[in-house]
N, C-alpha and C positions, 0 to 999 in steps of 0.2 A: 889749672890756671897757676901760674907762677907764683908765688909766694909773696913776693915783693910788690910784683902788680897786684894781686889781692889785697896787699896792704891798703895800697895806693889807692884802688878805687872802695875801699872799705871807709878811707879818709874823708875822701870824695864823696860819697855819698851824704856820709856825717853832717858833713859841713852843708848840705843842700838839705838836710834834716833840718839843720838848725837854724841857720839863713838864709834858703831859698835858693833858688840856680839862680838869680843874679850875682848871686856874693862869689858862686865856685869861679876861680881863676886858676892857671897854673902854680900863680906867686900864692897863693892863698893854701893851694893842695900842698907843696911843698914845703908850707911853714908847719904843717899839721904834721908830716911826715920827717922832718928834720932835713930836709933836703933843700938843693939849689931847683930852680926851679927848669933847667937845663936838665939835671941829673933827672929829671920824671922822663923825658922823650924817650929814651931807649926801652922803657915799661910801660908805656900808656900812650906814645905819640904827642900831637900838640891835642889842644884845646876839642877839635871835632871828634878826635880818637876817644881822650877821656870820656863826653859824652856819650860814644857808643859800647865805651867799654862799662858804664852804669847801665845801659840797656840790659846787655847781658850780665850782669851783677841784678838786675833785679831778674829776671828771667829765673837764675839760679836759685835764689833767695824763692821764687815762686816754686820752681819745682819740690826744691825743698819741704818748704810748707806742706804740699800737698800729694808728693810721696810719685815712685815712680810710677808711673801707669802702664808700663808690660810687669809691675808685679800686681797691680790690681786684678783679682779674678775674674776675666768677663760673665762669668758662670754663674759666679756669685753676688757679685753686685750689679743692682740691675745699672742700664745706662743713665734715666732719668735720676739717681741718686751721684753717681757719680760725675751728671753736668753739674747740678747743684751743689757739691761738695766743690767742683774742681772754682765755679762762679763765684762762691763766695772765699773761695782762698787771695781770689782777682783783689775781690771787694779791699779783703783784709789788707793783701796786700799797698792798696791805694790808700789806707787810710794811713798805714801804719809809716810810709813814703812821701805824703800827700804831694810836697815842691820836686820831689822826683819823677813821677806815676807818671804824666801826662807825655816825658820823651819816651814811652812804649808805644804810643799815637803819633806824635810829632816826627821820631825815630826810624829809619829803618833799622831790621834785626843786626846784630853787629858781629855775632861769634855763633857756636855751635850752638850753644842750651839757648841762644834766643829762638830758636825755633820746637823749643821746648812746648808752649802755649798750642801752637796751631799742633804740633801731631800730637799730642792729648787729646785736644779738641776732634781728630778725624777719627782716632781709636774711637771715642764714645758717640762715633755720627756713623761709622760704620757696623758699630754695636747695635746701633737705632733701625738697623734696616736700611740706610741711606744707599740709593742708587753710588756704586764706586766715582760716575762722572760729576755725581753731585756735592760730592762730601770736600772737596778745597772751595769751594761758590760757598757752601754752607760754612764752611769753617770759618773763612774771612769774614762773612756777613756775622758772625757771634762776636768773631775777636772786636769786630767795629762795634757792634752793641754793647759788648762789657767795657771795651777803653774808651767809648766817648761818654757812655752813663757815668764811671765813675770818675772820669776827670771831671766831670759837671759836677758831680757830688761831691769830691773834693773842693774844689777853685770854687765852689757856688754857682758855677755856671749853669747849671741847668733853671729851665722854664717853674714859676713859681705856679705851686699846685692850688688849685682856687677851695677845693678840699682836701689836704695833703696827710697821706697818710703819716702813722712816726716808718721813719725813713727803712728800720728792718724790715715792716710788714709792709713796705711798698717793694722794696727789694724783692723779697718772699712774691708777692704779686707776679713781679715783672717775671721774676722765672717760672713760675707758671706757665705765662705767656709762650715764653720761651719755647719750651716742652710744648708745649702742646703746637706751636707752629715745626718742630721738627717735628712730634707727630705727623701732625698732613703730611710733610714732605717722604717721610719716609710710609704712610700711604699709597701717594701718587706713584711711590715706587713700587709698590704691589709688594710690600713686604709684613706692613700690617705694622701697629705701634703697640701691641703688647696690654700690659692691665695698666688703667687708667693712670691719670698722673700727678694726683694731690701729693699735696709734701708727704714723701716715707721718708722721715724723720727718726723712728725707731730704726737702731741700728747700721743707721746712714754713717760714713766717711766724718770724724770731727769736723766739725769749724775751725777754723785757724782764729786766734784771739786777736781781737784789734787793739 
């Protein structure tokens, strides 16, 4: 990525850090950056470009976090530890973003690393035994479970729990679930799911800090 565009949507973000994506304008990125707000089109387009070009800025910022996945060992780490690492890097992610998070849902992908998220996600579904016709169906359906859970948990939006757990050990829950519905699938696929799927916690992929 350019140098200058990096700047620009580094600004950009900031400013939606700090006051929300109502406040980001171009007049507003550009007073961040010392610029006219003309002089941004040539690095970042108008107003729907910038937008997509924070997609792929958090994308980036996510792979980051959570490290490349053709140098993770398949070998050695099982799949089930490195959904769970790669779910709560999302998590971290969202928290750490909150007024940004939600255009990875709203969004299409906008650059190369935005499609960073989904082939992780096929590496560790093809790890799982996943039939190869099944593993972009499965991949979308996770990506929709991790960005619409955590925009709710962000923005508040989600359904209030009538007995609610604290929000990690529901988290922790929900990927259980998780895991264990790719199990079946990769079942159904006659490939078999491997040793059971409680949190393996010892030795697992860091968390990324919120």
């Amino acid at each position: 990525m350019d140098d200058k565009r990096r700047l620009i949507l580094d600004q950009a973000l900031a400013l939606v850090d700090e006051r929300g994506l109502a406040a980001m304008s171009m007049r507003a990125v550009a007073e961040r950056v010392g610029l006219t707000s003309m002089a941004l089109y040539p690095y970042v387009g108008g107003k729907d470009a910038l937008l997509d070009g924070l997609v792929d800025l958090l994308h980036l910022e996510l792979g980051t976090a959570f490290g490349d996945p053709a140098e993770l060992d398949p070998a050695g780490i099982d799949w089930r530890r490195r959904l769970r690492a790669l779910s709560r890097a999302v998590r971290a992610l969202a928290h750490a973003h909150p007024s940004a998070f939600p255009l990875l849902l709203t969004r299409s992908a906008a650059g190369a690393s935005a499609s960073w998220l989904a082939a992780a996600l096929r590496g560790i579904l093809h790890d799982a035994g996943v039939r190869a016709p099944d593993v972009p169906r499965i991949a979308r359906m996770i990506c929709a479970l991790l960005l619409g859970y955590l925009t709710g948990e962000v923005t508040g939006g989600l359904p209030v729990a009538e007995n609610p757990l604290e929000p990690d050990a529901e988290f922790d829950a929900d990927l259980d679930d998780l895991i264990a519905l790719v199990e079946s699938v990769s079942v159904r696929s006659g490939a078999g799911s491997g040793t059971p799927s409680r949190r393996d916690r010892p030795g697992s992929p860091a968390e990324p800090r919120r």
